[in-house]
C-alpha angles and dihedrals in degrees: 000000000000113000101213114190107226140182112231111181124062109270100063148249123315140137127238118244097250087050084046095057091042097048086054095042086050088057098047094264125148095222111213112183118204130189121227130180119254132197125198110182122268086012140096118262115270129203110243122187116237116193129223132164112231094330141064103209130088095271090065097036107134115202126190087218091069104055116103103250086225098055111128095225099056084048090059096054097045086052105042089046093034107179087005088065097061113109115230096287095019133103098180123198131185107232122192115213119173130277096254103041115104102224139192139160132261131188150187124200082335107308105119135213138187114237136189109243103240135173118270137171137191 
């Protein structure tokens, strides 16, 4: 049965920084991680971590948004930090669905849930 990474309170998804390091180093990565300044509007600048492997430039620019949330890997790391593992607005949880059924995630203000793909018309 498919193991599928989701995000299950409202926010989104997201990986901790810590989660972040160990899913690149699980996929032969050299993980650099860069500060960068962040505004959000009417508070003071953060640091926020950017990832890169090997190199800090656009080309080597790891982001959490583009993992499959069915890799194996990323599975592995949600399940060996648990909590440790949630990125700033995110709760993940690993969910098992059967071999033959065609999945995909839906959301709502960021709570995610795995949903059979259907037929639909309109």
């Amino acid at each position: 049965m498919p193991k599928i990474v989701i995000n299950t309170c409202y926010g989104g998804f997201g990986l901790s920084e810590e989660a972040m390091i160990a899913f690149m180093k699980k996929k032969g990565m050299k993980p650099i991680v860069k500060r960068k300044k962040r505004w959000l509007r009417g508070t003071p600048p953060i640091l926020s971590p950017a990832f890169y492997d090997g190199v800090v430039d656009n080309e080597h620019y790891v982001s959490d948004w583009d993992i499959d949330r069915d890799d194996p890997d990323l599975v592995a790391v949600v399940e060996e930090l648990g909590p440790e593992a949630d990125g700033p607005h995110a709760e993940l949880k690993v969910v098992e669905v059967p071999d033959d059924v065609s999945w995909l995630i839906k959301e709502y203000d960021g709570d995610e849930w795995v949903a059979e793909v259907h037929r639909i018309w309109r």
